[in-house]
N, C-alpha and C positions, 0 to 999 in steps of 0.2 A: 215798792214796785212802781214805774213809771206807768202812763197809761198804755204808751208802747205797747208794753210786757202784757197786757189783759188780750190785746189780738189775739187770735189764732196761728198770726203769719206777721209778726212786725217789719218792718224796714231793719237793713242790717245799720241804717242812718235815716233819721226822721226828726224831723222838727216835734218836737213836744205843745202838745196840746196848753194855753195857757187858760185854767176855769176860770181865772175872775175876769176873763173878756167874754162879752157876747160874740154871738157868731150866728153868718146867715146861713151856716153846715144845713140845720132842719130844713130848710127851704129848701135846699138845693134836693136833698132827700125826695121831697114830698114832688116835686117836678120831675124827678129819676121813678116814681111811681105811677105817676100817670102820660109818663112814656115806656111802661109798661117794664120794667127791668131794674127792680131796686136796689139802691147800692148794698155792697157788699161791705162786710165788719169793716176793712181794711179803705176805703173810698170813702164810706161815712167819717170816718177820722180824718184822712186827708181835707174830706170835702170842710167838715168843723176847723179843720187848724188852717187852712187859707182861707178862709171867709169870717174871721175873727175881725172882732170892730176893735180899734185904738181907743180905751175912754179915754184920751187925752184928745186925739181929732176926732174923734164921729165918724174916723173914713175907717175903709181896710187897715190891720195890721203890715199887712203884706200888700207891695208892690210886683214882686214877681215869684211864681211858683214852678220850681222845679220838680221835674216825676221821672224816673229812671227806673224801668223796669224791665222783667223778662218778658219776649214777645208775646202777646196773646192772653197769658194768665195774669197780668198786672191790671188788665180792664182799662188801660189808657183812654180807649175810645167813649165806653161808657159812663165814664166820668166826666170827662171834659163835657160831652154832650147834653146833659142837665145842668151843666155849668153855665153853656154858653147857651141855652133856654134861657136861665133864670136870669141871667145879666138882662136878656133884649127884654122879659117880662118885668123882673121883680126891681129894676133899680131906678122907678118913678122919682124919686127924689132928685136922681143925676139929671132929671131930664131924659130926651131916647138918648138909647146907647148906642154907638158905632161896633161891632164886633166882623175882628179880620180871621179868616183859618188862615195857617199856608200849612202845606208840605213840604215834601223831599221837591217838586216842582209844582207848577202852577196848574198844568195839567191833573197831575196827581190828587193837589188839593180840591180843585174841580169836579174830578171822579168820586172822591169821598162825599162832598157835599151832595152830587146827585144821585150817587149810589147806597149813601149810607145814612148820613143827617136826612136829606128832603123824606123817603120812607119811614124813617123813625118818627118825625113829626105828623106828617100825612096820618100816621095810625093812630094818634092820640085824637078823640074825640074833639077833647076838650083845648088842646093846643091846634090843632089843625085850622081852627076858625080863626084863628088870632093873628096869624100871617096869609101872605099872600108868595108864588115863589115868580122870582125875575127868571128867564131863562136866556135871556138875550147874549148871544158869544160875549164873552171878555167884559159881560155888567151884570153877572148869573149874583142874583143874592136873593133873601128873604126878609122881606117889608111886611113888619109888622106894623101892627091896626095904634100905635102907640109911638109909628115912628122912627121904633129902634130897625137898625139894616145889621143883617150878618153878611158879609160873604164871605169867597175861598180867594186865594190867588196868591200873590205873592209883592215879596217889595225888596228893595234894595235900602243902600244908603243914600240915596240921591230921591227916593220917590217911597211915600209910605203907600199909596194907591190904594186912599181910602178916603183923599179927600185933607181935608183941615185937620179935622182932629178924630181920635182913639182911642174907646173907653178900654177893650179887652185885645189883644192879642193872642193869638195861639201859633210858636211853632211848636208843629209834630216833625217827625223823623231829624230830631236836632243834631243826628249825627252827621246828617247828609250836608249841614252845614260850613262850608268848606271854613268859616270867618263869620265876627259878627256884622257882616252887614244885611241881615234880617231886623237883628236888635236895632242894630243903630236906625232902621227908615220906618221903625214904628214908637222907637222913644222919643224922639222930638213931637211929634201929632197925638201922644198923650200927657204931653208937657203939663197942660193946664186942663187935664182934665181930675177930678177930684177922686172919683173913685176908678182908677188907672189899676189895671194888673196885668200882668204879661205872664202866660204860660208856656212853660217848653219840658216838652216830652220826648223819651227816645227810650230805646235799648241802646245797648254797648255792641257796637257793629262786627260781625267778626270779621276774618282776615277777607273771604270770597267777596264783601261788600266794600271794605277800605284797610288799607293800609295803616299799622298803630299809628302815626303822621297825620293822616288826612283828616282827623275829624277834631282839629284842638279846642274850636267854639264847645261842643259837648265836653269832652278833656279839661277844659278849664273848670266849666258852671259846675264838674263834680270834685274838682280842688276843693273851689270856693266853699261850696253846699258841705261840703264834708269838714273841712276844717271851720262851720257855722256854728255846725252840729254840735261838733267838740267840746267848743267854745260857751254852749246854750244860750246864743243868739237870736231873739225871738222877732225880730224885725225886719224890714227891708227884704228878706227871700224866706220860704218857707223853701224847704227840700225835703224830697223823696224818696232814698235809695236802695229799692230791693235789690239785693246781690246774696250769695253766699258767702260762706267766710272764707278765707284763703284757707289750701292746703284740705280740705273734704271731699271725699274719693264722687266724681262728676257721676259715675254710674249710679251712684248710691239712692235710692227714691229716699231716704232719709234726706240728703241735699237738697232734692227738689223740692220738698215740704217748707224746706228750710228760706226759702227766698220765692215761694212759685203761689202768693197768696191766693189763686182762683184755683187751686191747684183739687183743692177738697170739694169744691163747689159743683162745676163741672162735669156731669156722669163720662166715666172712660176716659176724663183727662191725664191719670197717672201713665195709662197704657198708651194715649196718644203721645206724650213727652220720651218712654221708652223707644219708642219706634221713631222719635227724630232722633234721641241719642245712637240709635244702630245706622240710621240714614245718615249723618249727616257728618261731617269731619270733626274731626273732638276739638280741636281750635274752636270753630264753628259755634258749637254746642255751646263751651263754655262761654264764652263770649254775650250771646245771642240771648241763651236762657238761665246763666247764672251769673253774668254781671264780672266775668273776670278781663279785665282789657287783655287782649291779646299782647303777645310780644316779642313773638316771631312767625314768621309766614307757617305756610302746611309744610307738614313733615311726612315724609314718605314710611313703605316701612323698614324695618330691621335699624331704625334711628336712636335705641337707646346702648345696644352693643352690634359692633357691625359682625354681620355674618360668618366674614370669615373667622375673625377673633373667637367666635362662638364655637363653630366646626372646627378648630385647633384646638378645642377644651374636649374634645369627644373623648373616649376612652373606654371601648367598651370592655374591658376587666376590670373598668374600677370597681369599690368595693368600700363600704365601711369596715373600718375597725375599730371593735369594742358596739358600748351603748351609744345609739344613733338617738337622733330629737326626733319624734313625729310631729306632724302639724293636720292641720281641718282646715277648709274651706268649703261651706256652702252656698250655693250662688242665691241670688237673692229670690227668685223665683222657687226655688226649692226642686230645682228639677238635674242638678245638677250636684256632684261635690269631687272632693280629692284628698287624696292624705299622700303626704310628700314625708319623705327623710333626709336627714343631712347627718354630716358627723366628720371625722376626718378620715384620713386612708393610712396606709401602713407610712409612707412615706410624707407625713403630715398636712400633704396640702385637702382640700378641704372635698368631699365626695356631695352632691345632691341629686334626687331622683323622685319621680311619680312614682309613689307603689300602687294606686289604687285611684283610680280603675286601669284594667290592665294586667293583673295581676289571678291573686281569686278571682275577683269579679268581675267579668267583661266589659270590654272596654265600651261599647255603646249602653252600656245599662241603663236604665232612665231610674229617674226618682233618688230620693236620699234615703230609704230606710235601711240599705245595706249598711251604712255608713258606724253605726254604733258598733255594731256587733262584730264588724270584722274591724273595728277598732281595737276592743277590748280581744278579740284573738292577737292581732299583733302584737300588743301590750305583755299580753301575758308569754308569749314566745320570744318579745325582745327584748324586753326588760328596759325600756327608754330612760334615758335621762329626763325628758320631761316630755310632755305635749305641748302646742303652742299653740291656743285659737286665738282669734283676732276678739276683742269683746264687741264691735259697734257689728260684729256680721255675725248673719244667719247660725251662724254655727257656735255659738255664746250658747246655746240652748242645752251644749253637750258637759259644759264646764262645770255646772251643780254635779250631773251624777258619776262625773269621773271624779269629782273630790270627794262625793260619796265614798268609793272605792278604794280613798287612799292613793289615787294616782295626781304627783304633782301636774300641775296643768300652770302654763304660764301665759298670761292675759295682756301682752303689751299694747302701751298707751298710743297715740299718735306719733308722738316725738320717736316713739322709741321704734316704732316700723320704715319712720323715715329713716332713719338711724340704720337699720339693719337693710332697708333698700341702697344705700351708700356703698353698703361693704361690700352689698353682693356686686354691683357695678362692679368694685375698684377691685372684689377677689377677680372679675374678669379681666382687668388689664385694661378696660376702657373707663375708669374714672379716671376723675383729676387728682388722686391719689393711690394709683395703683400697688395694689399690695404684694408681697413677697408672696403669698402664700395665696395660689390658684387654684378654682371651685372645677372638678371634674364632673362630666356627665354621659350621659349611655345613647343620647340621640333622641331622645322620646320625642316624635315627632307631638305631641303635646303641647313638650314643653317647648320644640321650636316653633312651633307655631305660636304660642302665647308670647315668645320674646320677639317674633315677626311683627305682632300689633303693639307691644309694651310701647309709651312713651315715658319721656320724665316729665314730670309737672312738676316746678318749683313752687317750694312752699314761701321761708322765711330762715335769713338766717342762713342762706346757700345750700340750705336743707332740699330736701325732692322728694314723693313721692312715684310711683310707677303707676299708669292708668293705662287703660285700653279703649278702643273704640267696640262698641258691642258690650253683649251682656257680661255681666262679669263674671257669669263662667267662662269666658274666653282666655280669662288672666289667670285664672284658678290654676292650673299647672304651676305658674311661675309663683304665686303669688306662696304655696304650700313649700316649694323651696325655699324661699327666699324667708319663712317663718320661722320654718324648722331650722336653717342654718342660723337665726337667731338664738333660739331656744340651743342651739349646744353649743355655742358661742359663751353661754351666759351660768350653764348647767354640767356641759361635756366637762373629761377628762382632757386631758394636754395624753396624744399617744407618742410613745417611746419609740420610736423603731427597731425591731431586734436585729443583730448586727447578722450577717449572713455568713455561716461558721462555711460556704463553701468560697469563699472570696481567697 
């Protein structure tokens, strides 16, 4: 197992820790403690694997440190900020250090230093005494008792704006960087300095803040950093990148666990991430807090089949015939479920429908404990070809005691929901391979509603899964057709049509 792997919350790409270098990670630590806020499992590592010594030069391993993460929970702030303590205190040997911030603007980085550095220092006892702060317009920095100067502000390619030379560098919001010439007006003014390291930090911007286009200085450094990775390239850049994996349903708190490392630390953080996912545009979302570069603007709704295509599928006499599939959906809160049917009709094109709730059991009912029981009544009155729960959701919990029972129960993989989210598309006439043989439905306002927020999220492979914005019982209508028309796809009988002896 890498050391990666011992995290709680690894990078989905991370430079690997190398043991047989020393590293001034401890230090950084012990300086993140007496600014009151110690680093987290996930920053300790970071902090060790960029502040590794070369036993070959005596200097840094690393010249430049890359961190990509989701807004807020990656702890950006709190890391870099005992970083660039421990530079102006701990690196006696360099002589003082010069340390630049910038931001998304000069402004921006100004506000941070006075609203966010100067306090955090100020509160430590034992750092407070060490510096003095400058507040003068457009010369605002922190002169420490040793020499070393931090400030905020910015620079171009023409003007590093810090003077002669530069030990540390920090861009934040690297997304906002249109080009590198940030990079370029601070690497010449660290040319000759010995212990040089340049940081740059960001999230993955969604569409509301830039254009896939606007932001290729970040776009690039997560090429490079990624194919570093790959490579196990221990040199020259160290890189950071929490993201989720492609294709993992965005609603899921399983996903967010998955790339959101503050995410368990934080009291109420899970429930604050739910409520930007219901706030915020699903582009957005993904982008912002799981690291997937967008790659097309906001989508309105009714964008994965258009409406009217949909209300041309209506049919309220359809009907299965023979043994239909049922399926399960519980939402992840538990407050919600459905069981949906598919099968085909007399005339073989394909029938789906919500039975429940709706049905037996009212349609605003709360809670899931109806859910078993008027399962196994359907069961036993319709005799299914199979059940189909999804195994990664809530409703995996029903699958032990329905195989108890002797009832087949089928578990499809990722691939294989993409898979069946395809056909449903293409049984509607809106794929890119539309099929002969079209899915009928009754109107469930449900279910229109839940194809009103459906999107496609491409996976891999021209593959797509279908998401929605909101909880995912929002989707749960479509999501239990869209199951069950697998499960009898895979289980169903082929129906005959009987010929009509009054023709």
């Amino acid at each position: 197992m890498s050391e990666w792997g011992r995290l709680p919350c690894p990078p989905l790409f991370g430079t690997q820790r190398s043991p047989d270098r020393l590293t001034l990670g401890p230090r950084i630590a012990e300086i993140a403690e007496r600014l009151g806020k110690p680093l987290m499992p996930h920053q300790r590592y970071i902090a060790d694997v960029a502040l590794e010594i070369d036993p070959d030069t005596g200097f840094l391993a690393y010249s430049e440190v890359v961190l990509i993460g989701p807004r807020q929970l990656t702890g950006k702030t709190e890391l870099i900020l005992p970083v660039m303590t421990h530079r102006c205190l701990g690196f006696g040997q360099g002589g003082p250090q010069r340390v630049m911030y910038t931001a998304q603007t000069a402004d921006a980085a100004k506000e941070k230093w006075r609203d966010v550095h100067l306090p955090r220092l100020k509160a430590s006892p034992t750092i407070s005494r060490r510096f003095r702060e400058r507040k003068t317009a457009n010369q605002e920095a922190f002169l420490w008792d040793n020499g070393s100067i931090w400030s905020p502000g910015s620079t171009t390619g023409k003007s590093s704006g810090t003077g002669d030379t530069l030990d540390m560098g920090v861009i934040d919001e690297a997304w906002s960087r249109p080009d590198a010439r940030t990079e370029l007006g601070m690497r010449p003014a660290m040319l000759t300095r010995p212990w040089k390291q340049l940081w740059e930090m960001s999230m993955i911007p969604g569409l509301s803040r830039a254009q896939p286009g606007d932001w290729p200085y970040l776009a690039h450094k997560r090429q490079v950093g990624r194919a570093r990775v790959d490579a196990d390239v221990r040199r020259g850049m160290a890189f950071f990148d929490f993201a989720a994996a492609d294709g993992l349903d965005p609603g899921n708190p399983n996903t967010w666990w998955s790339c959101m490392p503050g995410l368990g630390i934080f009291p109420g953080a899970e429930q604050a991430v739910r409520d930007d996912f219901d706030a915020l545009d699903l582009v957005d979302f993904c982008a912002e807090y799981l690291g997937w570069e967008p790659q097309s603007g906001p989508q309105a709704r009714w964008t994965l089949i258009p409406k009217a295509l949909w209300d041309g599928l209506l049919d309220g006499g359809s009907e299965i015939l023979g043994a239909p599939a049922l399926s399960v959906e519980i939402s992840e809160d538990r407050t919600r479920a459905f069981i949906g049917a598919a099968g085909r009709r007399w005339d073989g094109h394909r029938h789906v429908e919500v039975v429940e709730p709706g049905g037996v059991i009212g349609p605003v009912t709360a809670g899931v404990e109806w859910v078993e029981p008027r399962l196994l009544e359907m069961i036993e009155a319709w005799k299914p070809c199979t059940v189909v729960i999804d195994p990664r959701r809530p409703a995996n919990s029903l699958v032990t005691p329905l195989r108890r029972r002797g009832i087949d129960v089928t578990t499809p993989n990722q691939n294989e929901i993409a898979g069946a989210c395809g056909r449903f598309v293409d049984a509607t006439g809106a794929g890119e391979m539309p099929s002969a043989e079209r899915v009928f439905h009754l109107g469930q306002p449900e279910l229109d509603d839940a194809l009103a927020h459906a999107r496609k999220l491409e996976t891999s492979g021209g593959a797509f899964t279908i998401v929605g914005k909101g909880h995912s019982a929002q989707l749960g209508a479509l999501y239990v057709c869209i199951l069950a028309m697998h499960g009898h796809d895979l289980k169903g009988f082929e129906t005959v049509p009987e010929p009509d002896i009054f023709v």
